[in-house]
C-alpha positions as CSV (number, residue, x, y, z in Angstrom):
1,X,-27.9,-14.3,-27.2
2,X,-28.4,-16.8,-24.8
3,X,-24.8,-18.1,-22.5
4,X,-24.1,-21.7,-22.7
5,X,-24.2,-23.7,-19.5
6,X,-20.6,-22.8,-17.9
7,X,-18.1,-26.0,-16.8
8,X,-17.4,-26.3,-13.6
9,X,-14.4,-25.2,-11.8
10,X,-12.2,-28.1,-11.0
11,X,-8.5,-27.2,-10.5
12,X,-5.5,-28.2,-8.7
13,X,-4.7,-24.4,-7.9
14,X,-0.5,-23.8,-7.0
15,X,-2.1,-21.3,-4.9
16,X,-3.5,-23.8,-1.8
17,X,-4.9,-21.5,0.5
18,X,-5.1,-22.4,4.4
19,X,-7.8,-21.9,6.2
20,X,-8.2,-19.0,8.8
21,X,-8.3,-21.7,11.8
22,X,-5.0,-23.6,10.5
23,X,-3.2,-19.8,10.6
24,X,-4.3,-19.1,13.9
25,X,-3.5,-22.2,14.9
26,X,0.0,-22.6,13.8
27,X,0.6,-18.9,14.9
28,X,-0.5,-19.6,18.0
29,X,1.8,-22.5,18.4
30,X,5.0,-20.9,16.9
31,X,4.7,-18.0,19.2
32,X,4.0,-19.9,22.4
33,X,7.8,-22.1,21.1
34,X,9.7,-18.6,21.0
35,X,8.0,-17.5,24.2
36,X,9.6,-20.3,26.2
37,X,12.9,-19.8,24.4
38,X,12.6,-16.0,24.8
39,X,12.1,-16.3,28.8
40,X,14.8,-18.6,29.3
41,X,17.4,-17.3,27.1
42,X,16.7,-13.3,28.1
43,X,16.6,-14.7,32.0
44,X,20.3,-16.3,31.4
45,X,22.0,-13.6,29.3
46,X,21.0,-10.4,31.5
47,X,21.7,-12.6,34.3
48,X,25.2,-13.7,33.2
49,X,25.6,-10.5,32.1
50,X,25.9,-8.7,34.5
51,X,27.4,-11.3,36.7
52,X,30.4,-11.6,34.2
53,X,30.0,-7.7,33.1
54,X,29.8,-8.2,29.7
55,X,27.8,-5.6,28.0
56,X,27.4,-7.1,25.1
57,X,26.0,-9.9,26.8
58,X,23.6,-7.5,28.2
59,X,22.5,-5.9,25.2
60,X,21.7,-9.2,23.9
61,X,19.6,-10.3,26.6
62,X,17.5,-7.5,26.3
63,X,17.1,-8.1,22.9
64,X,15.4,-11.3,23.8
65,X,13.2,-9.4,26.0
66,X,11.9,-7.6,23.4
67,X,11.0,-10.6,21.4
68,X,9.2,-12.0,24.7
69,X,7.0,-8.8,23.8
70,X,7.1,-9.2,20.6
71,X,5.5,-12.7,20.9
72,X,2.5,-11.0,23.2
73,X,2.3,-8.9,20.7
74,X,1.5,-11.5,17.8
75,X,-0.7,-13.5,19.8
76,X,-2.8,-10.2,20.7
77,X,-2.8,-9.6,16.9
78,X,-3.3,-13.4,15.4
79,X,-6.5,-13.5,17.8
80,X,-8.2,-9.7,17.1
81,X,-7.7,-10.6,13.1
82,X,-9.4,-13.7,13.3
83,X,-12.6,-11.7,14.2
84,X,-15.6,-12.4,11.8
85,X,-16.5,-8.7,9.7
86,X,-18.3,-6.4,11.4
87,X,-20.5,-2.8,10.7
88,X,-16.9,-1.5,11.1
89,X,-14.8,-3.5,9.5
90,X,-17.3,-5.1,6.4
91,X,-13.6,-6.8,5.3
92,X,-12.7,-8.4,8.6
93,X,-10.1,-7.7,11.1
94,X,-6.9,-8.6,8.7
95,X,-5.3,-5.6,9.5
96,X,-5.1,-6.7,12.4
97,X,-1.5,-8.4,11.8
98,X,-0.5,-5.4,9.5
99,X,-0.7,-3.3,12.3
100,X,1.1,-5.6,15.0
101,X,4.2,-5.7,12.2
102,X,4.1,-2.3,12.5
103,X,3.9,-2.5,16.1
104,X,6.8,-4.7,15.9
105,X,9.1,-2.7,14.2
106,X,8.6,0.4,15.8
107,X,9.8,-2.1,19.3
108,X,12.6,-3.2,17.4
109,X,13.9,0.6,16.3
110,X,13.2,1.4,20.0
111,X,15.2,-1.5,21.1
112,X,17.9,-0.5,18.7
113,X,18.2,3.2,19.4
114,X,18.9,2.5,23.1
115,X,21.5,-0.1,22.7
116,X,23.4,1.9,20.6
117,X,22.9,4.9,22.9
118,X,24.4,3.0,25.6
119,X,27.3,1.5,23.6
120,X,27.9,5.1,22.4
121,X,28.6,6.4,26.1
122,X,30.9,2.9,26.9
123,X,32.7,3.9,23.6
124,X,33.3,7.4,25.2
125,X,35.1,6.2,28.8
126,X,36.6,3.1,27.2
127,X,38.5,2.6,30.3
128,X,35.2,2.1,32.5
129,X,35.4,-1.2,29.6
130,X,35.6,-4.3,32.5
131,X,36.9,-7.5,31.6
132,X,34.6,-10.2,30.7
133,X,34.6,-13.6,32.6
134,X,35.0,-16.6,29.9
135,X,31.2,-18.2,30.9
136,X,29.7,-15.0,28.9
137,X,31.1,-16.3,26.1
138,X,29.2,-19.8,26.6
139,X,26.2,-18.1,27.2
140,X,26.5,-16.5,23.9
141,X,27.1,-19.2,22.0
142,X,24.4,-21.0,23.7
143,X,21.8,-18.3,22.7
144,X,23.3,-18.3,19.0
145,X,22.7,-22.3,18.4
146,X,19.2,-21.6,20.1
147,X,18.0,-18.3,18.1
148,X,19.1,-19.9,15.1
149,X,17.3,-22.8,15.7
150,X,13.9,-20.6,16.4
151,X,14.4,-18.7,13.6
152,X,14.7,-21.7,10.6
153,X,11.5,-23.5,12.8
154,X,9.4,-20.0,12.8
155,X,9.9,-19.1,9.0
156,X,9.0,-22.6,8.0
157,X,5.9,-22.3,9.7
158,X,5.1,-18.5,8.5
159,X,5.9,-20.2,5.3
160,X,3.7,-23.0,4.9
161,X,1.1,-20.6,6.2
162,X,1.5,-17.5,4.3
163,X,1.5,-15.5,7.5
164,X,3.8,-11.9,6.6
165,X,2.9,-11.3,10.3
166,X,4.6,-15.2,11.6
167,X,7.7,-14.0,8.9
168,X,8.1,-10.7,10.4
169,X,8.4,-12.5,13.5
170,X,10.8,-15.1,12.7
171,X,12.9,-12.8,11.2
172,X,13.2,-11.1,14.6
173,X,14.4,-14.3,15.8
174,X,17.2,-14.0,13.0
175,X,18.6,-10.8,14.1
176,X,18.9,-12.0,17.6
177,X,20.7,-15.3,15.8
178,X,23.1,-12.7,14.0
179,X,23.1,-10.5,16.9
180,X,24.6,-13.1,19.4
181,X,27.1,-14.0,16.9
182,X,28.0,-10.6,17.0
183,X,27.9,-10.6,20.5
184,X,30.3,-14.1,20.8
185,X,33.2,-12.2,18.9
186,X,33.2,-9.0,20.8
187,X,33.5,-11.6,24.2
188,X,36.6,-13.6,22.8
189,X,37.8,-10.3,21.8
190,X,37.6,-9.0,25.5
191,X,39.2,-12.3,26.5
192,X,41.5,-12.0,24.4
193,X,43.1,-9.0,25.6
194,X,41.1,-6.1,23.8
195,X,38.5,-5.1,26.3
196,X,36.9,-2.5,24.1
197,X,35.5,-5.0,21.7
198,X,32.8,-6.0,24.0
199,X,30.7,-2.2,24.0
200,X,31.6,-2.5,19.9
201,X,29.5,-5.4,19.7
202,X,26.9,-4.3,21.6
203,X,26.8,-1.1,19.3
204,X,26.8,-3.2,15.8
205,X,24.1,-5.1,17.3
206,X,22.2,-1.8,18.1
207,X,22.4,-0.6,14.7
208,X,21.1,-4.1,12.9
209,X,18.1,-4.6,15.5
210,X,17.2,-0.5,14.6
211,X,17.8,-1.1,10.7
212,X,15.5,-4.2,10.9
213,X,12.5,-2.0,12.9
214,X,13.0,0.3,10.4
215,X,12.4,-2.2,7.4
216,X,9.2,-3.8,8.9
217,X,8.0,-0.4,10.4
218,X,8.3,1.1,6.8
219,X,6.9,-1.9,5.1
220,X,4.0,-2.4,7.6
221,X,2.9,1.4,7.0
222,X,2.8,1.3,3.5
223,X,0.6,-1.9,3.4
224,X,-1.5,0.2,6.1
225,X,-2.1,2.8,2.8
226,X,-3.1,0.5,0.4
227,X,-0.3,-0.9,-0.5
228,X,-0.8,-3.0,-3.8
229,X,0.9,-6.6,-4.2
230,X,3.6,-7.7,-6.6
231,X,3.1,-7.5,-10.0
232,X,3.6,-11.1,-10.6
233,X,0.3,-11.6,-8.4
234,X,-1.6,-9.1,-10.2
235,X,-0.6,-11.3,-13.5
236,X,-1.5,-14.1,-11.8
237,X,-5.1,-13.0,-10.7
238,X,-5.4,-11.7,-14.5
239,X,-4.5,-14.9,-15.9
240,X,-7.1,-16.6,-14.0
241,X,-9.9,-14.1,-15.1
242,X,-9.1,-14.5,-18.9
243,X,-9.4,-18.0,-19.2
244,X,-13.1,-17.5,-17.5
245,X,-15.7,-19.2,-20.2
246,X,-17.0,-15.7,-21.3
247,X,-14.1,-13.4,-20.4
248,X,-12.9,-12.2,-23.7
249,X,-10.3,-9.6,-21.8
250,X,-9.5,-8.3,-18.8
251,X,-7.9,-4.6,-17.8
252,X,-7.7,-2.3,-14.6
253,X,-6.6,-4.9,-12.5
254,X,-6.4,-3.0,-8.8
255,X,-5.3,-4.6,-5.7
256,X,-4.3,-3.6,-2.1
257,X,-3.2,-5.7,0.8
258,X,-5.5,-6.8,3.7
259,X,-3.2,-8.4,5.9
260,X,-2.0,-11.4,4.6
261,X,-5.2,-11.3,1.9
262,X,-5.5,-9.3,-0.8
263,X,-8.7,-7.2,-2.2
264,X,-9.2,-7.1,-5.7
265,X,-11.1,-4.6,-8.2
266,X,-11.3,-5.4,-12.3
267,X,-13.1,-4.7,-15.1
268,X,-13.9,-7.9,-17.2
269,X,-14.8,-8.0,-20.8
270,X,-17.5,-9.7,-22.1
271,X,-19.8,-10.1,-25.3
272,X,-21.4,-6.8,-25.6
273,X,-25.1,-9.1,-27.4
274,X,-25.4,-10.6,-23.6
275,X,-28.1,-10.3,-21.4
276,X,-27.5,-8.5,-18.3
277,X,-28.1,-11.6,-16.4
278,X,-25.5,-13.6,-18.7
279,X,-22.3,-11.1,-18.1
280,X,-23.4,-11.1,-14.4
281,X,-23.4,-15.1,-14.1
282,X,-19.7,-14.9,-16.1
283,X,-18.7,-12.5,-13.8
284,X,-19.7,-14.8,-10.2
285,X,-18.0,-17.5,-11.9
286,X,-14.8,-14.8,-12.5
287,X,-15.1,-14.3,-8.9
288,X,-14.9,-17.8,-7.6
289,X,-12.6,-18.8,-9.4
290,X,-10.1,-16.0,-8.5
291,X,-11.2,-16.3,-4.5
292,X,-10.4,-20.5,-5.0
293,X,-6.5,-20.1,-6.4
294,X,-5.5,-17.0,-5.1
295,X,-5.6,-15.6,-1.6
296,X,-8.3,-12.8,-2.2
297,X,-10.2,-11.8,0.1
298,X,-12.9,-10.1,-1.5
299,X,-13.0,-9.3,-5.8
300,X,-15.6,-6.6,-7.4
301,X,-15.9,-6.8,-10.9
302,X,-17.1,-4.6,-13.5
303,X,-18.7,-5.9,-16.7
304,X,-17.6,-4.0,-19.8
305,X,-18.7,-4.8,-23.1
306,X,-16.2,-6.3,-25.6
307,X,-15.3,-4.6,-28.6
308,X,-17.5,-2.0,-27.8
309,X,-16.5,2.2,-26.5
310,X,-16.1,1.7,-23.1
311,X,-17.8,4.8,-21.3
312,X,-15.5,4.5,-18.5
313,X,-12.8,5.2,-20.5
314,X,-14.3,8.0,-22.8
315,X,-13.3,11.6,-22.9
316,X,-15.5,13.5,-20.8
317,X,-17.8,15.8,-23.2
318,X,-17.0,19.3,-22.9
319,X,-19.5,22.0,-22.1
320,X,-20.8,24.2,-24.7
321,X,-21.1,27.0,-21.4
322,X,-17.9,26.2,-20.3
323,X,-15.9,26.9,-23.7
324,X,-14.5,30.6,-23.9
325,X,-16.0,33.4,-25.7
């Protein structure tokens, strides 16, 4: 039976996708904001620091440090993933950002483990605990208003991009945010007459800069094995096939992550009296639509026939030579 001439596609999709150039782009631009902050703000708080022999203070600073590497680190990433496929990598480089997440929060645990190390050894000779000079806590205060400020900027770029690379990031820039907060209380605490707050602080802020390189280490791993997405996308991507002219059903909908794209595998259903060449134009047309409102990267589908035994879902037959005797 012949397939009637399919409608066009012509959508307003809730899904707007951005093109590869306007991610770079805006990542590019984000990171190069938190780079100059970074710089100055690490610079002034190991600086002061020391000079006012706050620990805390310190501990903070180098924090910032490692979002100054952090930062190098995205930009290395957000320019290899924008590479066109390859022999190597027939599904492009969008990995790429996976694995500088992961590369992120492994800095971060890092970063954590030794602050809290340190704090541990203060804690242990409290009275080697100096007292703070009252600039430290400007300083801190300072970098608080500033991270904060990074952080709300950086997530509504990573946002409006859909860059879980450019949220990782900004999120990083939250923990320093919380951390000098942190930080602020255990210097009026000093100044206020308890000396021993100061190393505390330094050690809560160990502790939530490790827990957060755990999360994105963990998280960044798992999308490195496949990983699928949310089940609200997979409905979503399922939705879209069905109401495909000639898609009478859709089932085995399999997806993994590919950076910030996704790569999709399904079998779609379609009248089992069509030509070959009719179930294969309904299933391009599956295709594009699915790659226009979501962000797929790449969909292979596989025509089944409707109503009919599916043979990839049959019971294997049993063999008359393997049965006992």
């Amino acid at each position: 039976m012949p397939l009637p001439p399919l409608p066009p596609l012509n959508d307003n999709s809730e899904h707007a996708e951005h093109s590869a150039q306007d991610r770079s782009a805006a990542a590019t631009r984000s990171t190069w904001v938190s780079v100059v902050v970074n710089v100055v703000l690490s610079t002034l708080q190991i600086v002061i620091g020391v000079l006012s022999k706050s620990q805390g203070l310190i501990a903070d600073g180098i924090h910032s440090l490692s979002d100054l590497v952090a930062d190098f680190v995205v930009l290395l990433a957000n320019r290899h993933s924008q590479k066109d496929a390859d022999t190597d990598h027939p599904y492009g480089h969008q990995r790429f950002e996976t694995a500088a997440s992961l590369v992120l929060g492994l800095l971060l645990l890092a970063v954590g483990v030794g602050m809290v190390w340190s704090a541990v050894l203060k804690l242990e000779n409290p009275t080697t605990v100096a007292q703070v000079h009252s600039v430290a806590l400007w300083v801190a205060g300072a970098a608080l208003v500033s991270k904060e400020l990074l952080f709300r900027y950086m997530l509504a770029v990573a946002k409006r991009v859909k860059s879980s690379m450019l949220v990782a990031n900004a999120w990083h820039a939250r923990s320093d945010a919380a951390s000098s907060l942190v930080v602020g209380i255990g210097i009026a605490g000093n100044l206020a007459g308890y000396p021993i707050l100061d190393p505390i602080a330094a050690l809560i802020v160990g502790f939530m800069v490790g827990k957060m390189g755990w999360s994105f280490g963990w998280d960044a791993l798992h999308d490195l094995m496949d990983r699928a997405v949310d089940a609200q996308e997979v409905q979503a991507i399922g939705k879209t096939l069905r109401e495909t002219p000639g898609v009478s059903d859709v089932h085995d909908v399999r997806t993994r992550k590919m950076g910030d794209m996704i790569v999709v595998d399904a079998h779609i259903e379609v009248d089992a009296s069509l030509t070959v060449e009719a179930g294969h134009d309904i299933a391009v047309v599956a295709r594009q639509r699915v790659m226009q409102r979501h962000r797929v990267l790449n969909l292979m589908t596989h025509v089944d026939p409707w109503r009919r035994p599916d043979l990839d879902h049959a019971q294997p037959a049993v063999r008359s030579d393997a049965l006992p005797l």
